[in-house]
NUVO-121775 format. One record per residue: residue in three letters; x, y, z of N, C-alpha, C in turn. Coordinates in steps of 0.2 Angstrom, whole numbers, plus 5000, padded with zeros to 4 digits. Example, Ala and Ser with C-alpha at 12.3 -4.5 7.8 and 13.67 -1.06 7.14 Angstrom:
% NUVO-121775
ALA506649725039506249785039506649845039/SER506449895035506849955036506450005039/
//
This chain:
% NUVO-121775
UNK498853565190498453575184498353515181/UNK497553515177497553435176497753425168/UNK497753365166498053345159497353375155/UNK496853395157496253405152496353485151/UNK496553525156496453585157497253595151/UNK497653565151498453555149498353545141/UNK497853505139497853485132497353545130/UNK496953565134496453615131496753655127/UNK497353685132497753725130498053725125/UNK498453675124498953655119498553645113/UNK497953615112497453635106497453695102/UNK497253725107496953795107497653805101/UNK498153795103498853855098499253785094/UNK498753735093499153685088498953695081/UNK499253705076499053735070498453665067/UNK498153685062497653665059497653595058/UNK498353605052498453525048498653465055/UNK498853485062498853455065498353425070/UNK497753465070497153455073496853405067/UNK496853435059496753385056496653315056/UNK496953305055497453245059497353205062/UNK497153225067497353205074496353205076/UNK495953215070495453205071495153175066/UNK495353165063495353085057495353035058/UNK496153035062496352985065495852965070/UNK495753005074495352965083494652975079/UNK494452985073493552965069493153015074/UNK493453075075492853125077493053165072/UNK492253215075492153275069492153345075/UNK492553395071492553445076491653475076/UNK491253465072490753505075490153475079/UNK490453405082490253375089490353425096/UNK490853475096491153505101491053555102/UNK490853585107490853675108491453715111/UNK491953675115492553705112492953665114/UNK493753675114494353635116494353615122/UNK493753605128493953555131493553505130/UNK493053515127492653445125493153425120/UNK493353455115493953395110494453375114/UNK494753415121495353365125494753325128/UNK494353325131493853255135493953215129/UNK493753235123493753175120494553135117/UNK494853165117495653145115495953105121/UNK495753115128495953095132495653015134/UNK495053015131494652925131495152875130/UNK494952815133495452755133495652735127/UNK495352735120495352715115495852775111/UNK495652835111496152885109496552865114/UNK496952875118497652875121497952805121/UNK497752765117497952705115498052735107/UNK497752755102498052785096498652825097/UNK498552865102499152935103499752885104/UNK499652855108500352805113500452765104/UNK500152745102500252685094500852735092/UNK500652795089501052835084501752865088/UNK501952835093502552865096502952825094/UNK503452845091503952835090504752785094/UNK505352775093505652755095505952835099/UNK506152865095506752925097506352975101/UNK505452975100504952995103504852975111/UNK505052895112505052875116505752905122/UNK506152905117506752915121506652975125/UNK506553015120506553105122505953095126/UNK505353075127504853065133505253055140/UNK505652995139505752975145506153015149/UNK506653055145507253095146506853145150/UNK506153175145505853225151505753215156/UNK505453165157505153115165505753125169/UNK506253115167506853095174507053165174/UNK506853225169507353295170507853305166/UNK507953255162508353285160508553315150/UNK508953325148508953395144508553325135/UNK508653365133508153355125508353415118/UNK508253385116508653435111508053475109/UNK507953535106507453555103507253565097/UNK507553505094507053495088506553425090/UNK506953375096506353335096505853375103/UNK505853425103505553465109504853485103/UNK505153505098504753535094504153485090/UNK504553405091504253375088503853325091/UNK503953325095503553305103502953335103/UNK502953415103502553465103501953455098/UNK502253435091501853445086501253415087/UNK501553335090501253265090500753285098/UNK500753335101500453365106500553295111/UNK501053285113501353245119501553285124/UNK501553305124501753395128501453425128/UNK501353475134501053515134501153585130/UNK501853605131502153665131502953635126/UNK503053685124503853665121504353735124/UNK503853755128504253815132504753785136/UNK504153765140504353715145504153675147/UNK504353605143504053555140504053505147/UNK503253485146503253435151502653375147/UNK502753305150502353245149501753255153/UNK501353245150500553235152500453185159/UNK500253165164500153125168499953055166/UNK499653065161499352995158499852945156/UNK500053015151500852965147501252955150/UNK501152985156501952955161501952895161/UNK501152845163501052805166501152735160/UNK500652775154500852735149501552705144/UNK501852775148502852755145502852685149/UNK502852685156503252635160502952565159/UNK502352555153502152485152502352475146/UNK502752485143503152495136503152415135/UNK503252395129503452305129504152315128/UNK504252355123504952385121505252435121/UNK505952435123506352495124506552535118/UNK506652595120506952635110507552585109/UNK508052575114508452535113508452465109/UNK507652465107507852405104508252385097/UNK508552325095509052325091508752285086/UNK508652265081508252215074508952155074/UNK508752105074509152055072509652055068/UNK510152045065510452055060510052005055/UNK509752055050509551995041509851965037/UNK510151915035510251895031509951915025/UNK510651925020510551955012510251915010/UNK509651955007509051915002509151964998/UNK509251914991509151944985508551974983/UNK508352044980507852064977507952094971/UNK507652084964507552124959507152184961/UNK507552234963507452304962506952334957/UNK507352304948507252324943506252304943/UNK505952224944505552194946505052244948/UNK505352244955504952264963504652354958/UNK505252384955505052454954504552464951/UNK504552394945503952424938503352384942/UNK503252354946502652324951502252364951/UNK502752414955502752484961502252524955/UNK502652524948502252564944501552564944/UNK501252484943500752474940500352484949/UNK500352464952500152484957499852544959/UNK500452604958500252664957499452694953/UNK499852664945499352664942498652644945/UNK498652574947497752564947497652604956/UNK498052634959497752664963497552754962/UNK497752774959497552814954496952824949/UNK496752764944496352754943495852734950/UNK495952704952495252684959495152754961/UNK495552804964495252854967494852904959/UNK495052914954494752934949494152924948/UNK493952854948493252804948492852834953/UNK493352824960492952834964492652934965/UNK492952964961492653054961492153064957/UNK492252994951491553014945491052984950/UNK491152924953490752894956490252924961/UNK490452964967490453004969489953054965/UNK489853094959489653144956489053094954/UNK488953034953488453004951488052984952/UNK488352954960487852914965487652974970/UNK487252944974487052974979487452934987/UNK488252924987488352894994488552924999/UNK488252895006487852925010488352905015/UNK488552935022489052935028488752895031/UNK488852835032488452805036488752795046/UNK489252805045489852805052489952885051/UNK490552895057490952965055491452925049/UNK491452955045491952975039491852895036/UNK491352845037491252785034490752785030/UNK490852745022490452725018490152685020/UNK489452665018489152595019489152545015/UNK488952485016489452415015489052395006/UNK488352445005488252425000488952484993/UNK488952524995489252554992490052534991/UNK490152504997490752494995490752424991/UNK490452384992490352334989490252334980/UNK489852384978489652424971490352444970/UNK490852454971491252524968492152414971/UNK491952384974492352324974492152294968/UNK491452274967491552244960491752284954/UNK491552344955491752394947492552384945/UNK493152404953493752394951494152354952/UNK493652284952493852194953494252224957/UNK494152254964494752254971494252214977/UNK494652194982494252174988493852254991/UNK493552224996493152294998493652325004/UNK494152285007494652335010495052365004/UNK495252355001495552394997495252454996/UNK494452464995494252494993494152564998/UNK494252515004494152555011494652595012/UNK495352585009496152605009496052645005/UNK495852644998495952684995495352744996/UNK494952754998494452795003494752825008/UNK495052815012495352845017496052885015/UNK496352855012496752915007496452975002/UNK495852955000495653004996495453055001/UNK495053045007494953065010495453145014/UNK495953085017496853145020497053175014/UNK496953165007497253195001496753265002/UNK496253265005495653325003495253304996/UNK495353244994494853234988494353244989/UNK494053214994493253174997493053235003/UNK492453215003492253285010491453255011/UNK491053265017490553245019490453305017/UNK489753275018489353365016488453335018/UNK488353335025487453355025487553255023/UNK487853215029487953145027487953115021/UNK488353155018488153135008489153145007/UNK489353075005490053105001490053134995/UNK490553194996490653214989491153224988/UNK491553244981492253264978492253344981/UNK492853354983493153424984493153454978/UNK493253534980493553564974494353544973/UNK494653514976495153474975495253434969/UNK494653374970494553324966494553374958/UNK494453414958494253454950494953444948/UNK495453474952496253484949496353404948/UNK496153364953496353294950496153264945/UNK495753274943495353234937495653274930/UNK495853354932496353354925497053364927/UNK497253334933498153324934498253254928/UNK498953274928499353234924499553164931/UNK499653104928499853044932500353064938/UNK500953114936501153134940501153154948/UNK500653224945500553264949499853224955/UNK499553184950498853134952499353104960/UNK499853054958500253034962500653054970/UNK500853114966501153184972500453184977/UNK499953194974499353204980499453174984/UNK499353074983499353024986499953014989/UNK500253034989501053024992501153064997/UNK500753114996500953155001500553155007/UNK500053145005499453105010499753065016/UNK499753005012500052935015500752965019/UNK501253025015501653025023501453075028/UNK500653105027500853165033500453125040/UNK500153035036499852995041500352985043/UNK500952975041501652935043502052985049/UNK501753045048501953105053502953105051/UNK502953175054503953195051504153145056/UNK504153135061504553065066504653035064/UNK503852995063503752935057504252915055/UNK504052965050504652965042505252975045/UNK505453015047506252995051506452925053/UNK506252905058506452835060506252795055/UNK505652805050505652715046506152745041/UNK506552785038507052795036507452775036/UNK507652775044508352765048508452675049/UNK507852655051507652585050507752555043/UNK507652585039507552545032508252545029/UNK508752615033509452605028510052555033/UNK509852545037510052475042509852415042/UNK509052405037508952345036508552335030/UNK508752315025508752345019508352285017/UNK508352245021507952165017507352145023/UNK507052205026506552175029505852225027/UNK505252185029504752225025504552275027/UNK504252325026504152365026503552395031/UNK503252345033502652325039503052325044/UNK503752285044504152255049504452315052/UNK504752345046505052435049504852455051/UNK503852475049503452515053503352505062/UNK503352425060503252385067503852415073/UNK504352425069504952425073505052515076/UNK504752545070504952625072504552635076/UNK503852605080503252615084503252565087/UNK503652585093503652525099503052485103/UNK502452555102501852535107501352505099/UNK501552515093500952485087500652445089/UNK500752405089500352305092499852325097/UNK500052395100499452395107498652435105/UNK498752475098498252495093498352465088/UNK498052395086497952385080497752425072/UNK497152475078496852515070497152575069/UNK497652585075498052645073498352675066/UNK498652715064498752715057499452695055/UNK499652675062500352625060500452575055/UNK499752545061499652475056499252495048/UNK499052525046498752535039499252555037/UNK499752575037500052615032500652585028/UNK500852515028501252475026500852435018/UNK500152425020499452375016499552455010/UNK499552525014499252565010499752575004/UNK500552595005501052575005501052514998/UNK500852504998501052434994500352454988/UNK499752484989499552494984499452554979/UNK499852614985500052664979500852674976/UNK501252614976501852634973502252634975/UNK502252624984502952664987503252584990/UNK502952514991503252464989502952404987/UNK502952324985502752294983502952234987/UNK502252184989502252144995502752145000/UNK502752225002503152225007504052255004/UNK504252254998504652274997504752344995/UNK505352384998505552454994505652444990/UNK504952534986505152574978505852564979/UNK506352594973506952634976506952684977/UNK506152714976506152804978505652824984/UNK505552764990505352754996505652815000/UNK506452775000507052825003506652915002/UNK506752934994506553004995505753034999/UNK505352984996504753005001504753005009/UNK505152955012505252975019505453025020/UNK506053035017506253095018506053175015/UNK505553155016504753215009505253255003/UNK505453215002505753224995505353214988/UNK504853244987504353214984504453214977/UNK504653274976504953274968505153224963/UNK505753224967506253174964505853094963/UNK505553074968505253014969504453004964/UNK504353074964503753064959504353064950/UNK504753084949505153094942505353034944/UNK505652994948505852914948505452864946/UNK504652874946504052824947503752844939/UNK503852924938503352924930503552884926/UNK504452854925504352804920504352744919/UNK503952724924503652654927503052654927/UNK502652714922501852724924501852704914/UNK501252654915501152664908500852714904/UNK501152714899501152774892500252784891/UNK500252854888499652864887499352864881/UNK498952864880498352834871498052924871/UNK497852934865497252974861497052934857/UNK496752874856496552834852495952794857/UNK495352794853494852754856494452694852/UNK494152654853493852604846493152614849/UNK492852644845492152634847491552574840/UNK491052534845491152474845490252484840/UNK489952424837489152444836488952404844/UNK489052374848488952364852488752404859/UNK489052484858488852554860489452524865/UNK489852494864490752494871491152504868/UNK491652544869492252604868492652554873/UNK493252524868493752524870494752564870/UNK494652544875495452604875496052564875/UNK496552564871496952504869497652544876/UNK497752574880497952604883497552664888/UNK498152674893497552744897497752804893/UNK496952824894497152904890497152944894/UNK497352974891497753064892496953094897/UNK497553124902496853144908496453194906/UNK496453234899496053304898495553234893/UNK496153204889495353164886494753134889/UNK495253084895494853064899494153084903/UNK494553154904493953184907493153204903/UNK493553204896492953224890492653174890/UNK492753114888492453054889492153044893/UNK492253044900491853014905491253064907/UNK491253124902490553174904489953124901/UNK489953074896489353044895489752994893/UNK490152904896490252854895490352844902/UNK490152774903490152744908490852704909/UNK491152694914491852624913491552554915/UNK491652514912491352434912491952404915/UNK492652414915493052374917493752444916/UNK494252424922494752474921495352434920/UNK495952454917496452434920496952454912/UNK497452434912498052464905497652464899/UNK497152414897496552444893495752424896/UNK495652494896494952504900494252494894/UNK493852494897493052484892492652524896/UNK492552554891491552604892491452584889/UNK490752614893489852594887489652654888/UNK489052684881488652744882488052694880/UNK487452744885486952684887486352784887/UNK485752764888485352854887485552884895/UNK485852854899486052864906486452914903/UNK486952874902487752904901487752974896/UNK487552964891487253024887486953114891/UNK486653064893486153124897486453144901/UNK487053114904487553164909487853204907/UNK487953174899488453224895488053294895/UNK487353284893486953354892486853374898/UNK486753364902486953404909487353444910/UNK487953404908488653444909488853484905/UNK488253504899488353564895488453554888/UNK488753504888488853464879488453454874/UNK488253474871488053464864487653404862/UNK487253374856487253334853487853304848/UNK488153374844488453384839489153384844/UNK489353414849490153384852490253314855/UNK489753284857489653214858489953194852/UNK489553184848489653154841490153174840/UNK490553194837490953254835491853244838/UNK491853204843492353184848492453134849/UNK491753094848491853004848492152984840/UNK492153024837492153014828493053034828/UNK493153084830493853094831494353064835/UNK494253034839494452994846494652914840/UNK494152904837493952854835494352834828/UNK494352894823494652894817494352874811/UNK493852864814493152864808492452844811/UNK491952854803491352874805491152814811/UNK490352844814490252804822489852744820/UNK489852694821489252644822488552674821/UNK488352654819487352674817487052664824/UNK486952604827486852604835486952674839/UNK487852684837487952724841487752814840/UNK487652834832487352904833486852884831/UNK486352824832485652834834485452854841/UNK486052804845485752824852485952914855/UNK486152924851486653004852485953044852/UNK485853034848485053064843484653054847/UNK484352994846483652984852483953024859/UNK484453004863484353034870484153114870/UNK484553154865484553214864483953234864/UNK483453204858482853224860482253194864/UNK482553144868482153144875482253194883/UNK482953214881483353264886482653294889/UNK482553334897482353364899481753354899/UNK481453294897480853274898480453284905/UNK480953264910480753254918481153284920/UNK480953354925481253404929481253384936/UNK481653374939481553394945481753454949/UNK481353494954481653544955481453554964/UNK481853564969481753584976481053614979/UNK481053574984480353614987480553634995/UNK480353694997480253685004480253635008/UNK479853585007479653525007479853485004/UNK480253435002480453384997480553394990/UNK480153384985480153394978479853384975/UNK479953444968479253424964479353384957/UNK479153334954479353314945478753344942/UNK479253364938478753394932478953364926/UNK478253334921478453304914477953354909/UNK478453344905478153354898477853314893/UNK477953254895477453194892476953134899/UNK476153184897476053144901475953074901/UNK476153024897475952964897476552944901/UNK477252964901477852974906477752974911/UNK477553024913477153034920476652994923/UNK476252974919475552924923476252844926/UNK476852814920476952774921477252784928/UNK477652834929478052824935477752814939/UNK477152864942476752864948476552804947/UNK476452764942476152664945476652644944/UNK477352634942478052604944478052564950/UNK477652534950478052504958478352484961/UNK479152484957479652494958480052564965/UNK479652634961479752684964479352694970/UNK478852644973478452644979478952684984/UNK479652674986479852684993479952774990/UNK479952784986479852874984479252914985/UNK478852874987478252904990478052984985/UNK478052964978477552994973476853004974/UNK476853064973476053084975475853134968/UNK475453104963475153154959474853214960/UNK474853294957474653354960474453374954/UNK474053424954474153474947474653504945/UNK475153514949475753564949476253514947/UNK476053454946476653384946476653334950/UNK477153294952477253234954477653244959/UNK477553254968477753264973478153224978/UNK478553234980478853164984479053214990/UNK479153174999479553185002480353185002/UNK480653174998481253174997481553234995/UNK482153244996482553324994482753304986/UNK482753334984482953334977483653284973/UNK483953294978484553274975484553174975/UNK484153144982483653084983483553064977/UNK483053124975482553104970482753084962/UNK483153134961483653114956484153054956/UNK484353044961484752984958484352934959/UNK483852924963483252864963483052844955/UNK482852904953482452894947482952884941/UNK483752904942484152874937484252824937/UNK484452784942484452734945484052664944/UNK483452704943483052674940482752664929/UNK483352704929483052704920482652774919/UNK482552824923482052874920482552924918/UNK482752944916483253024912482853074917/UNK482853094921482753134925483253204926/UNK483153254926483653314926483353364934/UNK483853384934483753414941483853504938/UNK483453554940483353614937483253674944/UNK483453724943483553784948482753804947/UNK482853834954482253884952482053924947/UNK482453934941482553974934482353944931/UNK482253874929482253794926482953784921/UNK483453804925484153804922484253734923/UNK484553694921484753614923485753634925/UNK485353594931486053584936486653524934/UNK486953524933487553464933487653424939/UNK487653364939487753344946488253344949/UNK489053364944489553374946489753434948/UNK489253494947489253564949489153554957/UNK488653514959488353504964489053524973/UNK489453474970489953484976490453534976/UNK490453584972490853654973490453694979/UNK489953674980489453714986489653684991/UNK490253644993490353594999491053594999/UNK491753625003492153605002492253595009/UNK492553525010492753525018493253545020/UNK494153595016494453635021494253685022/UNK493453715019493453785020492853755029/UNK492653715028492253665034492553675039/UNK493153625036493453605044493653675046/UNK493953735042494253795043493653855048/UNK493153835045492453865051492353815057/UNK492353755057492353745063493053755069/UNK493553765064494053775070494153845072/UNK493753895068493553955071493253965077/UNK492653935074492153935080492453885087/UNK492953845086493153825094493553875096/UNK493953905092494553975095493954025097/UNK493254035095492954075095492954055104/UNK492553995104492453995110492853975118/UNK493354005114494053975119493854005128/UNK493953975131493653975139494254015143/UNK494654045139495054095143494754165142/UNK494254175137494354235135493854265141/UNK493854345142493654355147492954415145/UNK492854395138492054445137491654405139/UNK490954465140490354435144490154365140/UNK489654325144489454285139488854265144/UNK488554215139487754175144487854175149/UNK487354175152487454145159487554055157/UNK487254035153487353945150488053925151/UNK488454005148488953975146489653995153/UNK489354025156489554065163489753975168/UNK489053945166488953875172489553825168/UNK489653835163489853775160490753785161/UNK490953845160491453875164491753815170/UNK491253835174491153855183491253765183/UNK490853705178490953675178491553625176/UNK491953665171492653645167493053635173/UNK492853715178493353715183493453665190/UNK492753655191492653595195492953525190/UNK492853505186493253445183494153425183/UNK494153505182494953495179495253525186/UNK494853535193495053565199495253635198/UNK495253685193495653745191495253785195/UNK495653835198495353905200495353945195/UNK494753995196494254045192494554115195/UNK494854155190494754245191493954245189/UNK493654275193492754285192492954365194/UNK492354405190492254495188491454465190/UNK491254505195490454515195490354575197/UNK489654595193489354675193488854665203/UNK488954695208488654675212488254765215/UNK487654755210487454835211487654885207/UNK487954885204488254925198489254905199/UNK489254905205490154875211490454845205/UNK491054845201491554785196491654745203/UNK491854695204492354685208492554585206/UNK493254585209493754525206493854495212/UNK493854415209493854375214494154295214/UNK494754285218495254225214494854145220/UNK494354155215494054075217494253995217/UNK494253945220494153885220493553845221/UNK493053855214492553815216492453755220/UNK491753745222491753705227491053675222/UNK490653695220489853665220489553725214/UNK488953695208488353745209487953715206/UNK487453775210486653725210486353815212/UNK485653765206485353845207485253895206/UNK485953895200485953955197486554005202/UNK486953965206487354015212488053945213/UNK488753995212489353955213489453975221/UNK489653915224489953885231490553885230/UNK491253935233492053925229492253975237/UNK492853945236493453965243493754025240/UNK493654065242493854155241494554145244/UNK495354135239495954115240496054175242/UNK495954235242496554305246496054295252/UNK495554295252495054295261495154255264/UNK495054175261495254135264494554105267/UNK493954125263493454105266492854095261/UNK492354045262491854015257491354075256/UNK491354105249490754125245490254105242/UNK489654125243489154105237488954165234/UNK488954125228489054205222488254185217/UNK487854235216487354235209487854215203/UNK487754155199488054145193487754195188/UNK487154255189487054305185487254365185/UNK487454375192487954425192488854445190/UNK488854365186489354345185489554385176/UNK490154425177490254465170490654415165/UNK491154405170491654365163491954315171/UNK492154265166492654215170493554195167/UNK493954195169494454165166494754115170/UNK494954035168494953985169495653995171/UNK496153955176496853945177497054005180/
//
């Protein structure tokens, strides 16, 4: 039996979270695939099997090798083998062909032993409250990056990759490099925050519970994330590493619990030390003191160790005639969330700065707010009356609101204005040239789908709103409740079980060849049922060939070559 036909299987009954995972990592999308041998075909590529072999462990190693000579294994690393689908079976557990050959170019044994370190002093006290701030501003970055998200239009440009202007927009907003950005992206990501949707990122319904979690709970997400990329092995051995050598970094530990890491760099071995170090679990390479319970998914305790290392929170805002809101601390995440329906963040960090600008206003009326709650919130936050600047711009935006509709078309989009000297400007804008505006009696038409067009035109300075078919104005952060990637990824992993290649109901003939095909690649003999005349009858084939719409296979009880109509063919079952 071959290692394609062995993993199709072992697919087929690997739960969710571990398919997950495991296709994150290798940067494929399960709905490239029509069923679980195209996802083994593709898990078995040179590039993937150099990831899989990265993420093997020391004691993973050990138990591998033990299988290969025969001998015994204990059944929890049988079980944990299995998860990591390095096995076929945990019945009766056997290594893949591939990995056999890959174990025997090992550079290093599990046996390996770490040098003895000399004691280096650390402030703990130091390294913990680092850890704090740390946390915090990566907390903050994925926050930014949810509104961010709700506001822009940013677009998949890779599988599961940002494009470099985006990322570069969202690096200078959180004075981060743009790998940081990248880091803190791919965790938002595994957290379930973020989801593609129709090439467009957006926030989960996830993101909703985050944006009104407490710093806590915000935390716990991220933590848990970062260890389920560290997988239960993982986190067992760098554990066990850490409390034998307590003075080395933390990149070094990982280096050391994953004997083959160095041979995938972009494995997620190697990221997860850099990642490690930006949400709080160490500092340039030093252990929190609550690393320990997170290896050991102790998450609780490790998030109650870390809250009081997180800076205190503010209900106090200073709002400015300059129309910028300063916040002398971070605020409280329900206020936060009320401010940022119409204030922009200028600069983030232990004291952040908004602006409200007729942009930012106008989101707020989208999002269902009032004139008078605007107002009315900024005045309270603040502790006395507003700046003149500030409730004249409240005013004005208010009644320019809904000036510009945009609304869906079969075809792209339509804008509609109620002022036309509004409308003649935009059509000669010639800035908006790449929008391809086209004046109509019914409005102002473009190729683009609506949601395009919206953000171009905000983008541009126009207060533009987006409206249903009813003329109900949409919120743009409504938009992604219609998108949620586990319920995605949750249908496409139907539809692979759907199309599992054992089952034995009728199907195409398309799907009859493609079979017939599997079994020619993987070598497997076919049970084939054909209807011959109205006649059922069974037949324990070894393909040979087909061509023409007709299988050439060695009939194993006769012992002699058949050519069979692949139309006549009712059901197949593979192995």
């Amino acid at each position: 039996m071959s290692d394609l036909y062995r993993l199709a299987t072992a697919l087929r009954s690997a739960p969710d979270a571990t398919l997950g995972l495991m296709v994150h990592e290798r940067g494929l999308s399960l709905g490239d695939y029509k069923d679980f041998f195209d996802l083994a075909n593709a898990l078995l590529a040179p590039k993937s099997q150099a990831l899989t072999v990265a993420g093997i462990t020391n004691q993973m190693l050990v138990s591998l090798r033990s299988l290969v000579a025969s001998e015994k294994v204990s059944k929890e690393q049988v079980g944990l083998l299995g998860r990591e689908l390095l096995i076929w079976s945990t019945d009766e557990p056997g290594v893949y062909d591939w990995l056999k050959d890959r174990l025997s170019e090992s550079p290093r044994t599990s046996s390996l032993s770490v040098v003895s370190d000399s004691p280096t002093e650390t402030d703990q006290t130091a390294t913990d409250l680092d850890c704090g701030i740390h946390a915090f501003e990566a907390m903050q970055a994925v926050t930014e990056l949810i509104f961010d998200l709700d506001q822009h239009l940013v677009r998949e440009v890779a599988k599961g990759a940002m494009g470099l202007p985006d990322v570069k927009r969202a690096a200078t907003h959180l004075g981060k490099s743009k790998e940081y950005v990248k880091t803190i992206f791919e965790l938002a990501k595994v957290a379930g925050l973020v989801s593609a949707s129709e090439k467009r990122f957006q926030p989960t319904a996830l993101a909703d519970s985050w944006i009104t979690a407490s710093p806590k709970a915000r935390w716990l997400i991220l933590c848990e994330a970062w260890a389920s990329m560290l997988g239960v092995a993982g986190s067992k051995e760098v554990l066990t590493q850490l409390a034998a050598h307590k003075s080395k970094k933390l990149k070094d530990l990982i280096q050391i619990s994953f004997p083959f890491s160095s041979l995938a760099p972009a494995s997620r071995v190697n990221r997860l030390a850099e990642m490690a170090d930006q949400i709080g679990l160490s500092s340039q390479g030093v252990a929190a003191s609550w690393l320990p319970d997170v290896l050991a998914h102790k998450f609780a305790p490790a998030a109650k160790a870390l809250e009081s290392r997180l800076p205190a929170q503010q209900e106090r805002i200073i709002v400015q005639a300059d129309l910028s809101i300063i916040t002398p601390g971070p605020l409280a995440s329900s206020l936060e969330v009320q401010l940022r329906k119409f204030a922009d963040t200028e600069s983030i960090g232990l004291a952040s700065s908004y602006r409200i600008s007729p942009l930012s206003i106008s989101c707020g009326l989208e999002e269902g707010l009032t004139e008078n709650q605007i107002r009315a919130l900024l005045q309270k936050l603040n502790g006395a009356t507003l700046p003149q600047p500030v409730d004249y711009l409240i005013r004005e935006t208010a009644e320019r609101f809904g000036r510009l509709k945009i609304t869906a078309q079969e075809k792209g989009s339509l804008l509609v204005s109620s002022d036309e000297l509004l409308a003649k400007q935009i059509t000669m804008d010639s800035k908006l040239k790449p929008l391809m505006l086209e004046a109509k009696p019914q409005g102002i038409t473009s190729p683009l789908d609506a949601q395009a067009l919206y953000h171009s035109l905000r983008e541009s300075g126009y207060l533009a709103v987006l409206v249903d078919d009813k003329g109900k104005v949409v919120a743009p952060s409504s938009v992604h409740k219609t998108s949620n990637e586990a319920a995605i990824f949750l249908q496409q992993i139907e539809r692979l079980r759907a199309q599992d290649v054992e089952m034995a109901d009728a199907a195409p003939a398309s799907d009859m060849e493609r079979k017939i095909l599997l079994a020619l690649k993987t070598k497997s003999v076919l049970q084939v049922q054909i209807n011959a005349n109205g006649k059922i009858m069974d037949f324990l084939l070894e393909p040979i060939g087909i061509a023409n719409g007709r299988l050439r296979a060695r009939d194993r009880k006769a012992d002699i070559e058949r050519t069979l109509p692949v139309s006549a063919i009712t059901s197949i079952l593979i192995g």
